[in-house]
C-alpha positions in Angstrom: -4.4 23.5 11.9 -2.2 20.5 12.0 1.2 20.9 11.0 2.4 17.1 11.1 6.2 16.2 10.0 4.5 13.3 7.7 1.9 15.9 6.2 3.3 17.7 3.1 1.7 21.1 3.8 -1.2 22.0 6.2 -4.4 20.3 5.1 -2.1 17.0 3.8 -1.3 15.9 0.4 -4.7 15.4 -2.0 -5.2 13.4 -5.4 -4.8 15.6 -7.8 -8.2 16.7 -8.8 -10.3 19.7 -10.4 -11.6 22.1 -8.0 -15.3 22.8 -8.2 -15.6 26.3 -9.7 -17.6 28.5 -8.1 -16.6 31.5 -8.6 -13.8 33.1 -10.6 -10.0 31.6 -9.2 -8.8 35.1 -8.4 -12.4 36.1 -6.3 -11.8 32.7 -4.5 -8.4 33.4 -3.8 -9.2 36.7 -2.3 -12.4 35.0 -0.6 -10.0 32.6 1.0 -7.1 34.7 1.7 -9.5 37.0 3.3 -11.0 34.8 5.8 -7.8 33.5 6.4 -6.2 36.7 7.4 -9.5 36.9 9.9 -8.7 33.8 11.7 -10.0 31.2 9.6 -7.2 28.4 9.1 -9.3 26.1 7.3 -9.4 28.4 4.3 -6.0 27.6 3.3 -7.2 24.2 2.5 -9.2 26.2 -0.2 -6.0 27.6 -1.4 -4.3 24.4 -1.1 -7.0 22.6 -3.7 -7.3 24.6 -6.3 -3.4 25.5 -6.4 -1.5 22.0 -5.6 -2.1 20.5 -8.9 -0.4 23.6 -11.2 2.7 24.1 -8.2 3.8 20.5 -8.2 3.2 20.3 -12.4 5.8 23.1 -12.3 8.3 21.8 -9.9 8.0 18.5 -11.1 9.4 19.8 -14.8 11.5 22.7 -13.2 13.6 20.3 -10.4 12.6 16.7 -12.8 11.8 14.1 -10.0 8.7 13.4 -8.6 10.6 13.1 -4.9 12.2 16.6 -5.2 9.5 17.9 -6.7 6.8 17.1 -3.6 9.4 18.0 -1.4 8.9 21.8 -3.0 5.5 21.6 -3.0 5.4 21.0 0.8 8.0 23.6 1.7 6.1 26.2 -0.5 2.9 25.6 0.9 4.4 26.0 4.2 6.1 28.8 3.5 3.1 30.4 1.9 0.8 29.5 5.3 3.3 31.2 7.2 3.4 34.3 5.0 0.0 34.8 4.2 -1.0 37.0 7.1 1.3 39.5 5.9 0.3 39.1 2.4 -1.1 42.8 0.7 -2.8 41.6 -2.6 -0.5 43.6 -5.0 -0.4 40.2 -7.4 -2.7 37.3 -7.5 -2.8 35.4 -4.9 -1.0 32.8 -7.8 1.6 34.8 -8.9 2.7 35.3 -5.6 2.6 31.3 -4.3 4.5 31.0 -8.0 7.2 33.1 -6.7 7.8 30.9 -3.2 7.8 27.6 -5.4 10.1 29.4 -7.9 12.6 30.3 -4.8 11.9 27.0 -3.6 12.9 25.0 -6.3 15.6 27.1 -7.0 17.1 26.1 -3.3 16.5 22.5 -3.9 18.6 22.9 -7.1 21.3 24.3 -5.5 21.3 21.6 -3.0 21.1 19.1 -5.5 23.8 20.5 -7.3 26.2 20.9 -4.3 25.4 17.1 -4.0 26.4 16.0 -7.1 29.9 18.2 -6.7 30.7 16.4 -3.3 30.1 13.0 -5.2 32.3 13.6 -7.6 35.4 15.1 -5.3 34.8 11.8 -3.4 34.9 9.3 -6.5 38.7 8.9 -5.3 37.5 8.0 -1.7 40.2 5.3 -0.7 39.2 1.8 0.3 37.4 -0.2 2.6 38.8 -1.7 5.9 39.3 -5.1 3.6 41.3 -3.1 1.2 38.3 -3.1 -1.7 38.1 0.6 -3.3 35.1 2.3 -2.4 32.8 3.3 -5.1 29.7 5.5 -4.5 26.8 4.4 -5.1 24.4 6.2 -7.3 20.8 5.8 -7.7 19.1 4.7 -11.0 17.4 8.6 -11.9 15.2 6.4 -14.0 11.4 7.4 -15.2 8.8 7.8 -12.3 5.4 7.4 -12.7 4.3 10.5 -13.8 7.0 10.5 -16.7 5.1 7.5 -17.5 2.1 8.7 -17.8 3.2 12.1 -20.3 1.5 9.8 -22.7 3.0 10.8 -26.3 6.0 10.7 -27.8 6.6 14.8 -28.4 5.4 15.5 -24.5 7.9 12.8 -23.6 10.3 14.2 -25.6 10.1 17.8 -24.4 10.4 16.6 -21.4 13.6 15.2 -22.1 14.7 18.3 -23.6 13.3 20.7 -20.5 16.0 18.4 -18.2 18.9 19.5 -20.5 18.1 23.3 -20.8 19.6 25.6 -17.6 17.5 26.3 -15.2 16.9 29.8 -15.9 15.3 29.0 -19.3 13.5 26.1 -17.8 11.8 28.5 -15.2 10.3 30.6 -17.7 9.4 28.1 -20.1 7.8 26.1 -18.0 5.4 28.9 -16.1 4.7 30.4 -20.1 4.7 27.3 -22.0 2.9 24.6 -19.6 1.3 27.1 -17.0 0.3 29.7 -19.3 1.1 32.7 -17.1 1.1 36.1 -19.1 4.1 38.3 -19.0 3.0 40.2 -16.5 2.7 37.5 -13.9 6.0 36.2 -15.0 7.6 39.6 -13.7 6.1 39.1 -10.9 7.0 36.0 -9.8 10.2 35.9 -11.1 11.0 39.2 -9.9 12.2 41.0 -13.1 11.0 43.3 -15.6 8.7 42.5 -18.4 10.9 43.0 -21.1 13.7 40.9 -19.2 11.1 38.1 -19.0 10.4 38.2 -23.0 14.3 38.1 -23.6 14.7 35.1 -21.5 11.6 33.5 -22.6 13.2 34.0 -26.5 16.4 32.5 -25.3 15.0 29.7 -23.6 12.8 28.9 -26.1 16.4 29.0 -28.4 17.9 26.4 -26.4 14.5 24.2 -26.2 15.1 23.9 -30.0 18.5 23.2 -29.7 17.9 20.1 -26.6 15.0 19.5 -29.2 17.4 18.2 -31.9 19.0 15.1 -29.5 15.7 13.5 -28.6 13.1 14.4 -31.2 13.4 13.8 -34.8 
């Protein structure tokens, strides 16, 4: 298995397409995970094809740029080849790649967070060597092409809406919402109980309202 610095996770980057549906996902998974854990690398690609479309959907809306968003995907896959030897079957093999993107996304945040903080301590950063004050520049966070593509007004507007909601309530709306998950695999992946997952999906959903009324009439 090739591991290249230019590939995003094992078997590379694919279009996103529909995986041919042989058998349930969850037998599949476990078909692949299985053959996997027996010395069978390619099987991950399996994994990798019927599971890249729904991970970078959710960390494209959870982290709300296409860059940051296939940086995720790559680490999570990653993480999840590396891990997957070890890996017991007590959730799905979804609910548990959920989790790693959830963690990973969640890093990247923080990162981009810790970013924006250091920019704005160095706004008063001085001047140049000819005595013009420095300004940093900023990049244009302007729509990518997937935002494009959203298609209707209302999708684009949630969308606007999902950006200006705190992470926490984004997660969870996001993975119910747009991914569907049930509660149970929300625990799961998020690493709480049920009943703390149906709170914060009520409360989130509160604040989607709320963003709701700035950008949709």
């Amino acid at each position: 298995m090739n591991i290249g610095a230019r590939v995003y996770y094992p078997c590379g980057m694919r279009a996103w397409g529909a995986p041919t549906r042989l058998l349930k996902a969850s037998d599949a998974d476990s078909d692949a995970v299985s053959r996997f854990q027996d010395g069978d690398e390619s099987a991950f690609e399996d994994l990798v094809f019927r599971h890249e479309r729904e991970a970078y959907q959710a960390a494209y809306r959870i982290l709300g740029n296409s860059e940051d968003a296939q940086e995720a995907v790559q680490e999570s896959f990653l993480r999840a080849f590396r891990a997957l030897k070890a890996f017991r079957g007590e959730a799905a093999f979804k609910t548990w790649l959920t989790g790693i993107v959830i963690n990973v996304c969640r890093n990247h945040a923080a990162k981009a967070e810790e970013k924006l903080r250091r920019l704005s301590i160095s706004t008063d950063c001085g001047e140049d060597d000819d005595g013009v004050p420095r300004t940093p520049a900023i990049n244009d966070p302007g729509p990518g092409p997937e935002q494009s593509a959203f298609g209707s007004e209302l999708h684009k507007a949630v969308e606007a809406a999902l950006g200006k909601v705190g992470a926490e309530h984004r997660e969870v709306l996001v993975l119910r919402e747009i991914q569907g998950m049930e509660y149970e695999e929300l625990a799961a992946a998020l690493n709480c109980p049920v009943g703390t997952v149906k709170s914060r999906l009520c409360r989130a959903r509160r604040a989607l309202r709320e963003a709701l009324l700035g950008v949709w009439p």
